[in-house]
N, C-alpha and C positions, 0 to 999 in steps of 0.2 A: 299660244293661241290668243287670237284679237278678242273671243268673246271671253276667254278667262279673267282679260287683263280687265277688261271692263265692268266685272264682276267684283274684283278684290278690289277695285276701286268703286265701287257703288258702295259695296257692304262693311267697308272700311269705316267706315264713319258713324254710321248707325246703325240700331239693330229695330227700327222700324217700320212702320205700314205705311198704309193710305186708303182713302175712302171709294169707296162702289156708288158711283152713281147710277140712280135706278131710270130706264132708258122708260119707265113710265111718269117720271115726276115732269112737271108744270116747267113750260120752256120759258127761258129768257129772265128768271123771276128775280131782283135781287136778292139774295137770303139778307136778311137783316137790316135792312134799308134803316128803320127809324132809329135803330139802334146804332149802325154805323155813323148818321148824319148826327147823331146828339154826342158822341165822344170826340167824331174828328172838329165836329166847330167849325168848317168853312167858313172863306172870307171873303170879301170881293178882295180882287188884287195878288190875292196868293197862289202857292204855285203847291203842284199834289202830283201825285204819283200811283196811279191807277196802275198797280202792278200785274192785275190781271184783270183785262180790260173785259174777254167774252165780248156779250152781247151790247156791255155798256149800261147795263143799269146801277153800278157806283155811281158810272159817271154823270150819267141824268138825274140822280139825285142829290150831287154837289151842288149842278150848275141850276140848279130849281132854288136850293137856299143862296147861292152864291153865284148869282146870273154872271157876271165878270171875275170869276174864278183863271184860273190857267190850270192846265191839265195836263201831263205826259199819260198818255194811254199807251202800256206796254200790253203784247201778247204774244207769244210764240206759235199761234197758231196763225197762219194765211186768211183764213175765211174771218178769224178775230179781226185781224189787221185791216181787212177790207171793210171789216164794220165802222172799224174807229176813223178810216180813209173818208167815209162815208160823212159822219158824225163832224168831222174837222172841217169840211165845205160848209156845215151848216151855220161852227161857231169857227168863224176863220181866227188865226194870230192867237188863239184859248186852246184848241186841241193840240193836241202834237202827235200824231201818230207813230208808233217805233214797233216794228217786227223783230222779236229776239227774246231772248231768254236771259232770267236775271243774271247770268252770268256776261251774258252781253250788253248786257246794260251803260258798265261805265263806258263803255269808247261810242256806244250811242249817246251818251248823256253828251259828250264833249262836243261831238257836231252840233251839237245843239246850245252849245257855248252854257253849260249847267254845270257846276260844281260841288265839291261836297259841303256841306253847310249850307245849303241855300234852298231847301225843300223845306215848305210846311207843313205838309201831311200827306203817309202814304198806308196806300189800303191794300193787304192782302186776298183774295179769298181763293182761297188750294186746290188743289185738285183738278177734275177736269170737269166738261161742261156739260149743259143739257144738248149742246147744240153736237157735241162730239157724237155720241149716245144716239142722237138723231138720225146721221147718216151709217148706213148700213156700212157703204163703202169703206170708212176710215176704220172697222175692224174695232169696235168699242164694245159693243155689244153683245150678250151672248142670244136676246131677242130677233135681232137682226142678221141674219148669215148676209156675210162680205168677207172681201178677201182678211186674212188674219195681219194686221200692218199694225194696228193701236199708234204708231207717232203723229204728238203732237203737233211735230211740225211738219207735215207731210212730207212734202218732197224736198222741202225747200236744204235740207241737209242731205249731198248727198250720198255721205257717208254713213246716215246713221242706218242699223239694221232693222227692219220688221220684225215681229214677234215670230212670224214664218220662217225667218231666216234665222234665228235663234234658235227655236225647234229644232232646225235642221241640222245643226251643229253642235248643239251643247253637249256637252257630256252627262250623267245622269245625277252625279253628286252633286255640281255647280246646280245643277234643276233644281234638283232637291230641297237646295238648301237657300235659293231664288224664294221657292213657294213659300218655304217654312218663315225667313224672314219679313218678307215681303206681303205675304198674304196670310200668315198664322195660319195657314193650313195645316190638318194633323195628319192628313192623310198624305203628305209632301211626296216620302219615300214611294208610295206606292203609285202615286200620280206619276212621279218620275218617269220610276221603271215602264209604266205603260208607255208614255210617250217615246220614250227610247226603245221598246218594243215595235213602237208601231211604223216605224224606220223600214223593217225587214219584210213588212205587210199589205204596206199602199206606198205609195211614191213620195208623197210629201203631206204633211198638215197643213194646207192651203186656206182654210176659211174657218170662220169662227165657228160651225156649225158640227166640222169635225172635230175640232179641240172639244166643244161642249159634250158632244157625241163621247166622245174616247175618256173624257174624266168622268161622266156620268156612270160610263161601263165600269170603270176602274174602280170606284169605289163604291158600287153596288147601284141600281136604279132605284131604290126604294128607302136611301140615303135622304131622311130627313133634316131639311134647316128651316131655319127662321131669320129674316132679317128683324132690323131693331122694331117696326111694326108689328110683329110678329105676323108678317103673310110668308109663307112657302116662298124657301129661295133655290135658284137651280147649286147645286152641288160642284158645278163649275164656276160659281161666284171669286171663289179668291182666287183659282188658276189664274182670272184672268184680271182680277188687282195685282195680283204679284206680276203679271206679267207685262203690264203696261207699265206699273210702277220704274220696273227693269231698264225695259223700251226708254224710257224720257228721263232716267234718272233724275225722278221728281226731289226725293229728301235731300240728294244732296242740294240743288236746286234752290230747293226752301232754306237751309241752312245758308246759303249764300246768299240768296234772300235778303235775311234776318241780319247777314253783316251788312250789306249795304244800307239798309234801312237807319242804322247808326250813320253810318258814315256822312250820309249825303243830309240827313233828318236835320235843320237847324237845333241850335239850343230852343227849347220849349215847345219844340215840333213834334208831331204827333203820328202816333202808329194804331194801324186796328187792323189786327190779322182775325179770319175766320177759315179755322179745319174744322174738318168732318172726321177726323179719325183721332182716336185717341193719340196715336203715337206722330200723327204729325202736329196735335196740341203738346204733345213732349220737347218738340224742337221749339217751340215760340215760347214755352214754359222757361225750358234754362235760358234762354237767352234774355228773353227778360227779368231772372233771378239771379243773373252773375254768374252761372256755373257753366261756364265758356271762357275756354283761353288761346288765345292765338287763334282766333275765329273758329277751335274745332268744340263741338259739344263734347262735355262729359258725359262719355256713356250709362254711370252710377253714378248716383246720389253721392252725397257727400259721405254722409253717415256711413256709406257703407265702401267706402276706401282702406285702403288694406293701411292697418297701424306701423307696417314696417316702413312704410313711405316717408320721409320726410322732406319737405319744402321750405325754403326761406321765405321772409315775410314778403317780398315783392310778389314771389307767385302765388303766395295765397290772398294779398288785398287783392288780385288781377281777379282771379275766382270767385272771392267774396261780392267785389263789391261791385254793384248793379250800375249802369250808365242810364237804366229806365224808373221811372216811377210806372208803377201800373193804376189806373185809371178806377179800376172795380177790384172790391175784394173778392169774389167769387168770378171766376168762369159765369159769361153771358151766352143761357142761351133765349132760343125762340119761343115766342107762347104757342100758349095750346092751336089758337086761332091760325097763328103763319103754319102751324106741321099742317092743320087740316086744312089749307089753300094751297101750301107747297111741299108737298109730302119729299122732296129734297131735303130740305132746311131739317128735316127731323135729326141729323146728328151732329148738327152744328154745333160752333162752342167758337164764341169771339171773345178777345182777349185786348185793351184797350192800352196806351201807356205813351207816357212824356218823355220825350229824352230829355236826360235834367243836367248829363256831364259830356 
């Protein structure tokens, strides 16, 4: 089955999350503006990589310190791409706009006559947007009833399947175990079973409204959470990180990411990723610590590899040694003042660094 096959290759690589954006926080807002402009250093003349363009506020506050900057603004979403389409009329021959996913990356880099080695700084920030979140339509939301779809790239794939059309065919362990990775759900199993029950009862899970409905039922209505805030979260909050996550095959994504980021970064070129989930600060963690080999993360820590293992010195300097300096010794996050203006930004964690090999 095509959705199995998608599955063992999603969860193949890691055993991680992603973050919930709240479809109430503060549109458009950069998370981390001063903090991003003070690590990457902008220049006039240099060239960046706005890996995830949104609404473009990296990018407006590049070209504010560095009026004659150049800029590739990548985003895989349509409505992104028309922003940075937008944005490129204003600052013509400095924008570049590219529709596609970091895996599409390099064969867009080449139309554009870009190679590796030749970028001096590229900005992450994860996840998905306020602006997704906004439209009821694109199925983001569990606030907003629209049809159940969560891809990032709309239509523009159009192979890839809706969260709908997933529902409608997964099996219940593959669910299961979607939720449980994907969204740390503990009530995974019995989320499941309900959705897979609910096959035999109504026709299809068509709209976000009945997903939110049917997991609420499922694991009682009176099912208290908290988000990191602590205000009341609906009970359907990680069904539906796990199941966008799924949808966009975000980690791997980011993983792939993180290798191009080396690849194309010049020597003394600069990186500043921000996630909002702990487990997608896991993937920019090993990669920027050396515990990556052959572009796949180490799923365990070092320490905790089995002693019966043994490796020649080439595989373990490859593992050991780092290609990045990191910029901060601690994880950066937001002051007090940005959570209480962008209640977004509240689980943010940026992480800064030089490629130095």
């Amino acid at each position: 089955m095509v959705i199995i096959g998608r599955i063992s290759s999603r969860l193949g690589l890691f055993k991680i999350g992603l973050r919930w954006c709240s479809a109430a926080a503060a549109p458009h807002v950069p998370v981390m503006a001063a903090e991003t402009i003070k690590h990457l250093k902008p220049q006039d003349g240099e060239l960046y990589i706005d890996m995830t363009f949104g609404a473009g506020g990296h990018t407006r506050e590049i070209l504010k310190v560095a009026p004659n900057a150049k800029i590739v603004a990548l985003d895989r979403d349509p409505v992104a791409h028309e922003m940075a389409v937008s944005l490129a009329e204003k600052y013509p021959n400095q924008i570049y706009p590219i529709l596609g996913r970091f895996s599409e990356l390099p064969q867009k880099l080449k139309e554009l006559d870009s190679h590796q080695r030749s970028i001096d700084g590229i900005i992450f920030d994860f996840g998905c947007s306020s602006m997704q979140f906004d439209e009821g339509e694109r199925g983001f939301a569990i606030s907003k009833d629209g049809p159940l779809d969560m891809r990032m790239d709309k239509d523009r794939d159009p192979d890839a399947l809706t969260a709908a059309e997933i529902l409608a065919k997964i099996d219940e362990a593959d669910l299961a175990r979607i939720l449980k990775v994907y969204g740390e759900e503990k009530y995974a199993k019995k989320i499941a079973r309900s959705i897979i029950e609910a096959r035999f009862s109504m026709t299809r899970l068509a709209t976000t409204k009945q997903l939110a409905e049917l997991v609420k039922a499922s694991v009682g209505g009176d099912t208290f959470r908290l988000d990191k805030l602590q205000r009341p979260s609906h009970p359907a909050t990680k069904t539906f990180q796990a199941l966008r996550i799924f949808v966009n095959n975000e980690l791997n994504e980011i993983n792939y990411g993180m290798v191009l980021s080396q690849l194309y970064l010049k020597i003394g070129g600069r990186m500043i990723a921000i996630t909002f989930h702990s487990l997608e600060d896991t993937i920019v963690k090993r990669h920027l610590m050396g515990n990556v080999l052959d572009g796949v993360v180490n799923e365990l820590p070092l320490k905790y590899s089995s002693h019966t293992i043994s490796h020649g010195r080439d595989v373990m300097e490859a593992v050991m040694t780092s290609d990045w300096r990191q910029l901060t010794k601690q994880v950066v996050v937001p002051s007090f003042d940005e959570v209480e203006e962008n209640p977004r930004s509240r689980s943010a964690k940026l992480r800064a660094a030089i490629r130095v090999r």
